[in-house]
C-alpha positions in Angstrom: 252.6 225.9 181.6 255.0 227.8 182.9 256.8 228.9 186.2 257.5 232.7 187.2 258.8 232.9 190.9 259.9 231.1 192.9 261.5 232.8 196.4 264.4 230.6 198.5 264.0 232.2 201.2 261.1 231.1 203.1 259.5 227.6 204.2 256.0 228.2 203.4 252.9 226.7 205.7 249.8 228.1 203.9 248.8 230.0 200.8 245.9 231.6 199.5 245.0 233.8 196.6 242.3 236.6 196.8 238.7 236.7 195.5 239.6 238.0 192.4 243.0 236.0 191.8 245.0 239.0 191.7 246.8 238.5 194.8 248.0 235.3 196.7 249.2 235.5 200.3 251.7 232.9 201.7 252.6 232.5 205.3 256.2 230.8 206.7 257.2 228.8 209.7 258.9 232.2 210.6 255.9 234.1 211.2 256.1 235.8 208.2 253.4 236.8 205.2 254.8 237.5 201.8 252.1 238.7 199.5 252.5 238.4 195.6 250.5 240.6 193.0 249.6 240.2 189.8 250.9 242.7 187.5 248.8 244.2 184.8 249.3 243.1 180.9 252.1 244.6 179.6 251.3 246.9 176.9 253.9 245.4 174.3 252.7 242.3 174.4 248.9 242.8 175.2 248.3 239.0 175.3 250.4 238.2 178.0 249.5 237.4 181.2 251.0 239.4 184.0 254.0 237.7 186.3 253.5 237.5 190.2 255.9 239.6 192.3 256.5 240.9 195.7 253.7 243.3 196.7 254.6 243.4 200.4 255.8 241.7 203.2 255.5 242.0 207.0 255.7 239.8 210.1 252.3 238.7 211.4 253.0 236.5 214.4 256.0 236.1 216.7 257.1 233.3 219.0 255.5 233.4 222.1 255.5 231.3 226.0 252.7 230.6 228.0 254.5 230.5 231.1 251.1 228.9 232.6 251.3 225.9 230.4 255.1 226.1 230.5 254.3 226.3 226.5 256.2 227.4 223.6 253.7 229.1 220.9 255.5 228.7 217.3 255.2 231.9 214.9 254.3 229.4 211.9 251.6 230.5 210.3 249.1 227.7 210.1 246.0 229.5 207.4 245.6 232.4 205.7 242.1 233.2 204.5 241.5 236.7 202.3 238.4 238.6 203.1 236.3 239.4 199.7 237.1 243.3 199.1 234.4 245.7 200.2 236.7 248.6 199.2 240.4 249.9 198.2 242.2 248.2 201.0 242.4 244.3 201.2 241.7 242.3 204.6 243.5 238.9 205.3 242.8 236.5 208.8 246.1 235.0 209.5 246.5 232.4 212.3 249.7 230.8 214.3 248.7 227.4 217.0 246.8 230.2 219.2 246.4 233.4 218.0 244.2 234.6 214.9 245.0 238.2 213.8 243.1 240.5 211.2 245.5 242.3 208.9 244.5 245.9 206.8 246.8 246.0 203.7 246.2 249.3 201.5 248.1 251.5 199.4 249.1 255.8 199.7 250.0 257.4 196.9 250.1 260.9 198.6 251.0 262.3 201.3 249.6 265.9 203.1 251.8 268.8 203.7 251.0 272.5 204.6 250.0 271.9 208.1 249.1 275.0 210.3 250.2 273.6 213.9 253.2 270.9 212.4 256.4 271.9 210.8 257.4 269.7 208.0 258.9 267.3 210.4 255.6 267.0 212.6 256.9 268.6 215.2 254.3 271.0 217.1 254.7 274.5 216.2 254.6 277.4 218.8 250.7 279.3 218.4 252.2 282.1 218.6 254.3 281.9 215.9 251.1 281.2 213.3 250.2 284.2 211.8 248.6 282.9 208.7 246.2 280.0 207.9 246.8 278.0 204.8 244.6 274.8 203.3 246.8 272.0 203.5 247.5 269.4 200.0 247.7 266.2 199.1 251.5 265.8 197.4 252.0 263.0 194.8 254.5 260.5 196.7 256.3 257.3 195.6 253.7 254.2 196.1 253.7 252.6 199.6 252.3 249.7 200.6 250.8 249.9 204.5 250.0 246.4 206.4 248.2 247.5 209.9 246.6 245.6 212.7 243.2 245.4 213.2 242.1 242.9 215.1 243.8 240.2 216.8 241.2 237.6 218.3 243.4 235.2 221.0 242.7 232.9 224.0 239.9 231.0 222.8 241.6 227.9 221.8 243.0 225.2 224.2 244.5 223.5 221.5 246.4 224.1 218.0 244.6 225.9 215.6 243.7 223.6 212.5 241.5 225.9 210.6 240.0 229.1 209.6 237.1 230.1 207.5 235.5 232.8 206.4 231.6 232.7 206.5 229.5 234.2 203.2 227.9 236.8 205.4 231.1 238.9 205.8 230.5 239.2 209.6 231.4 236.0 210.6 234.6 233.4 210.5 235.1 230.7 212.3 238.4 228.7 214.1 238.7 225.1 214.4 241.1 223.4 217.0 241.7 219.4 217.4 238.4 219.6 219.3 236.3 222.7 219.3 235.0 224.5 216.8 234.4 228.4 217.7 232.5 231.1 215.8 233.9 234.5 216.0 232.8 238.2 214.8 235.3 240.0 213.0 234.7 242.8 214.9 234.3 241.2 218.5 237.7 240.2 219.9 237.2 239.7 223.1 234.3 236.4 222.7 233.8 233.9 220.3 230.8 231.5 220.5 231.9 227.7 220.9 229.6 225.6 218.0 231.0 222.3 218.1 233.0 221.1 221.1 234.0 217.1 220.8 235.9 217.1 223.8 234.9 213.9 226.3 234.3 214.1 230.0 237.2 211.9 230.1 239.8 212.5 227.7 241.2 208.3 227.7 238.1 208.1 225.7 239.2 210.7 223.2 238.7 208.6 219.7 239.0 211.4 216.8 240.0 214.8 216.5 238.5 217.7 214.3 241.5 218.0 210.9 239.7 220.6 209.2 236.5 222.7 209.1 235.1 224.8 206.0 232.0 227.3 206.0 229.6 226.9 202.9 230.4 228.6 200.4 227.4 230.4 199.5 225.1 229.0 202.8 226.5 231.0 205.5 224.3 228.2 208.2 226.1 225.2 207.3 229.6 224.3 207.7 231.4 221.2 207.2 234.2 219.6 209.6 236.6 216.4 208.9 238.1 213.8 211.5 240.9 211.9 212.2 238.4 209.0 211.4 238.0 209.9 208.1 234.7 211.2 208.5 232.6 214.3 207.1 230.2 215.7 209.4 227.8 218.4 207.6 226.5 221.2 210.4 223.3 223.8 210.2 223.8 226.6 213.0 220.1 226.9 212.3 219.2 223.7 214.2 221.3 224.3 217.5 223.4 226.3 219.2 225.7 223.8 219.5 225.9 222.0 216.6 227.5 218.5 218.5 224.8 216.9 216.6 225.3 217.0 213.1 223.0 216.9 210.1 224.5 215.0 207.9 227.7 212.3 208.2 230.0 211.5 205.2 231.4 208.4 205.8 232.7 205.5 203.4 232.3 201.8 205.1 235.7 199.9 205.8 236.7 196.7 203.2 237.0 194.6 206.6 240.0 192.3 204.1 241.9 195.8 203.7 242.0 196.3 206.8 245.7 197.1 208.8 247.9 198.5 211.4 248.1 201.8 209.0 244.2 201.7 208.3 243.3 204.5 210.7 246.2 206.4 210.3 245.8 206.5 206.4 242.5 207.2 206.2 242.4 210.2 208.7 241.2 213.7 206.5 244.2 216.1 206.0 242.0 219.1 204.0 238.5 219.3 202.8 237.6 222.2 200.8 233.6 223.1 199.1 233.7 223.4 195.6 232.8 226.6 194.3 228.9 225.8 193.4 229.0 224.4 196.8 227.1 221.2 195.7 230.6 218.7 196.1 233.0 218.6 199.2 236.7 217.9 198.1 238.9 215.6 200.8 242.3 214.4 201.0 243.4 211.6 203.2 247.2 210.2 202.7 246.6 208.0 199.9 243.6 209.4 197.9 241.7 212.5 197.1 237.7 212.1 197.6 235.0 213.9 195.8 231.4 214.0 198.0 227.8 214.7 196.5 226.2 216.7 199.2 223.4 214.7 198.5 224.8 211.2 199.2 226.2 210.7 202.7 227.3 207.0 201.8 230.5 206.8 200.1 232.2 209.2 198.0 231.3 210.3 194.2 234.6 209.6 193.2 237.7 208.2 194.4 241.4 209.5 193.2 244.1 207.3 193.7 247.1 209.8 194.6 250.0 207.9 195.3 248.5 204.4 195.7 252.7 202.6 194.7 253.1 203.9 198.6 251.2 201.3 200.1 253.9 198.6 199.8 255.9 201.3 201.8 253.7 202.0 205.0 255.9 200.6 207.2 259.0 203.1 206.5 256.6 205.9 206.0 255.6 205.3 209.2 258.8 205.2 210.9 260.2 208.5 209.7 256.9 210.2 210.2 256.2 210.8 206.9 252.4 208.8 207.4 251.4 211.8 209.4 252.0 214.7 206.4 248.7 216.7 206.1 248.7 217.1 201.8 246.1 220.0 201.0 243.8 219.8 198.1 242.2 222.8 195.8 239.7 222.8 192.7 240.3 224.7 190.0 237.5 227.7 189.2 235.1 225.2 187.4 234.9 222.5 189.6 236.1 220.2 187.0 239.7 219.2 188.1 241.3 218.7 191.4 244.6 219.7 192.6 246.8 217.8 195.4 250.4 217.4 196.0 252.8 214.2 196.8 256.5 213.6 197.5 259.7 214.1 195.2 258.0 217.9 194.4 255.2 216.2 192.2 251.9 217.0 192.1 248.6 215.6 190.9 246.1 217.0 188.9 242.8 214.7 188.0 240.2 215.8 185.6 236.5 214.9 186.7 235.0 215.0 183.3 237.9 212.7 180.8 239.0 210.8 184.3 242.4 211.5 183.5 244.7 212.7 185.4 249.0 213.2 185.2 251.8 213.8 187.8 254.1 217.2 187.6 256.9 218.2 189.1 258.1 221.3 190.5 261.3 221.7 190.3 264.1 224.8 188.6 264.9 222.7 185.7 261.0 223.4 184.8 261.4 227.1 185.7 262.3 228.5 182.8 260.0 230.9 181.0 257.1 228.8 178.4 258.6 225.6 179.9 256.0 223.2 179.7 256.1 220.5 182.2 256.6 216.5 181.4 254.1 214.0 182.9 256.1 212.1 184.9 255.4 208.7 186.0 256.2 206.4 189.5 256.4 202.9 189.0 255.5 200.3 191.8 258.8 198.6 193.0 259.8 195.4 190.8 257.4 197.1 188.1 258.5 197.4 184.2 259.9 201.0 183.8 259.9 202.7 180.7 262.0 205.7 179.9 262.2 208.6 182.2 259.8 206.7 184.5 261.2 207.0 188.1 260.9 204.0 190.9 258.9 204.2 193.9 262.3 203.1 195.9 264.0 206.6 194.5 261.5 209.2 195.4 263.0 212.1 198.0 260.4 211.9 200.7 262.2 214.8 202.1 260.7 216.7 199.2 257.3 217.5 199.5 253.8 219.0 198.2 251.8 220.0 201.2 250.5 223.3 200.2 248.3 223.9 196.9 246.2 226.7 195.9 244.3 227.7 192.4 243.5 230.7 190.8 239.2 231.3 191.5 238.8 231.7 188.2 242.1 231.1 185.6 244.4 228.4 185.1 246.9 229.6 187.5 248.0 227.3 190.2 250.7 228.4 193.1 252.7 225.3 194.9 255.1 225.0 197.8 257.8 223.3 197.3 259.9 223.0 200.4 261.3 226.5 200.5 260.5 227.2 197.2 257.1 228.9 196.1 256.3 228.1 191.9 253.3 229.7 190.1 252.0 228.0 187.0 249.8 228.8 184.6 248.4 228.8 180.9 248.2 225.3 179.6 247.3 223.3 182.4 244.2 222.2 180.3 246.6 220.6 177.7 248.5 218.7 180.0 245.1 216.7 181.0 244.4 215.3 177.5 
């Protein structure tokens, strides 16, 4: 396992790689995509696998005011979502609080000159100084890397958006919000269709919000959204337009002796993501990381303690905000180990198959080339600590893994780090057993 880039310039706030895993897109509190490419074997060593680098980079959203609202609109970039390749150019959704825009990035190689009515300058030529017609060429030029607008999709959302997903029909995405859920075409700007709206009549009996939403990944009716409450609520366009009611409801019943201040707080859902057969559902709330059976609406398949030596520490966490952190999650390409971060640049990986799991950490004294990571290991406060085991009471909470994503089909996984952006890959198998 082994880190190849890692950029100090930007404070990432999503990620996503491609269909294919060639490219990853990563989006900044500055408004800002930076997109990495994969770069073919080299030829020397043709069982290398190639390194990520800079493919391009553009800015995709900048601040704004609604002087209605008397609102300032941030430029962070909230989700990136790729859309699967139909042809040489790529297509990415990328989203600030309000305003969802639809990016064209392609490549040109050559360039046409021997124009009839333009000099080489483009500048319109007098008529009546052509006297001879001549076919214009296509001229080999250096590679250049175009990102366009093509679509920007904007006041439809009261609230900040949460979410974006794209559906498996290719026509379709939708946009999630702390309370409505709308369904857009990508090639209609000007409408989207509201499918869930949890607003009440009277907002002082607002209980939950919406913290996510995911379309199916191969069922392009049903979609899934979480709550604040910690619930899963399963949705089938095809039984209403508005799908307020749901079909089915994930939730796992309280231990009424658990129960604290914190209990709500902790157990709101921060990500949930389909796995790739689209049979399981993947959540993360602050403390643990959930797998759900589709099929079993009671309590989770299987339960992943994350960072469970917190829970003496609540109180603080609480006070300097930290309780509120939205940690994503991410499967790897055969559904068979989960991904999700934690504080002090570690990161969790559990294996569904052995149960085992291990913490890593991202950090440049791992960042050398062929570096394998060490497992590291938190123990609770008062606990025994053996060597190179680090104390619950010395973690950086300043230092933290929000953003995850996986490779769809290799054992490559990016993390964001703070301001720093690593990409492993390789033996991430061996560090399970």
């Amino acid at each position: 396992m082994y880190e190849i880039f890692h950029p100090v310039f930007l404070i990432f706030a999503s990620m996503s790689f491609n269909h294919t895993g060639e490219l990853l897109a990563t989006g900044d509190k500055g408004g800002r995509v930076v997109i990495f490419q994969r770069e073919p074997e080299s030829k020397t060593e043709p069982f290398s696998q190639g390194e990520y680098n800079v493919y391009s980079t553009f800015q995709s959203h900048e601040p704004e005011f609604d002087y209605l609202k008397s609102l300032e609109i941030e430029e962070k970039i909230n989700k990136i979502r790729w859309l699967p390749q139909q042809n040489a150019a790529h297509f990415l959704l990328s989203t600030n609080d309000k305003t969802i825009k639809l990016w064209k990035v392609s490549e040109r190689d050559k360039r046409p000159e021997g124009y009839n009515l333009k000099d080489e300058e483009g500048r319109i030529k007098d008529i009546s100084t052509v006297t001879s017609l001549q076919v214009p060429v296509l001229k080999p030029m250096d590679l250049m890397v175009e990102v366009t607008p093509r679509r920007v999709f904007a006041n439809a959302h009261t609230y900040h958006i949460n979410s974006i997903s794209v559906n498996s029909d290719y026509e379709t995405y939708m946009s999630a919000d702390d309370l409505r859920i709308n369904l857009w075409n990508l090639d209609i700007t000007d409408r989207s269709f509201n499918i869930v709206d949890i607003k009440p009549a009277n907002m002082e009996d607002l209980t939950e919000v919406i913290t996510a939403a995911e379309f199916h990944p191969h069922h392009c009716n049903l979609f899934v959204y979480s709550s604040s409450k910690g619930t899963l609520r399963l949705c089938d366009m095809r039984e209403a337009a508005l799908c307020d009611k749901h079909s089915k409801l994930f939730e796992e019943p309280e231990d009424p002796s658990a129960r604290s201040f914190f209990s709500e707080i902790i157990s709101s859902v921060s990500d949930v993501k389909f796995s790739h057969s689209g049979r399981y559902l993947l959540t993360r709330d602050y403390l643990t990381a959930k797998v759900w059976d589709l099929n079993m609406e009671s309590k989770p398949l299987e339960t992943y303690q994350v960072h469970d030596y917190l829970r003496s520490k609540l109180c603080s966490l609480y006070e300097n905000d930290c309780i509120f952190d939205k940690f994503e999650c991410a499967w790897n390409g055969a559904d068979s180990v989960i991904m999700t971060g934690a504080y002090n640049n570690f990161f969790r990986m559990f294996d569904r198959n052995t149960k085992r799991d291990v913490t890593l950490e991202a950090s440049r004294e791992s960042s050398k080339p062929r570096a394998v990571l060490k497992p590291r290991r938190v123990c609770a406060a008062g606990g025994k600590r053996r060597k190179d085991d680090i104390s619950v009471d010395s973690l950086d909470f300043t230092k933290k893994i929000l953003h995850t994503a996986w490779h769809p089909t290799e054992n490559i996984i990016a993390i964001a780090a703070t301001n720093n952006l690593y990409i492993f890959q390789d033996k991430l198998n061996s560090e399970m057993h």
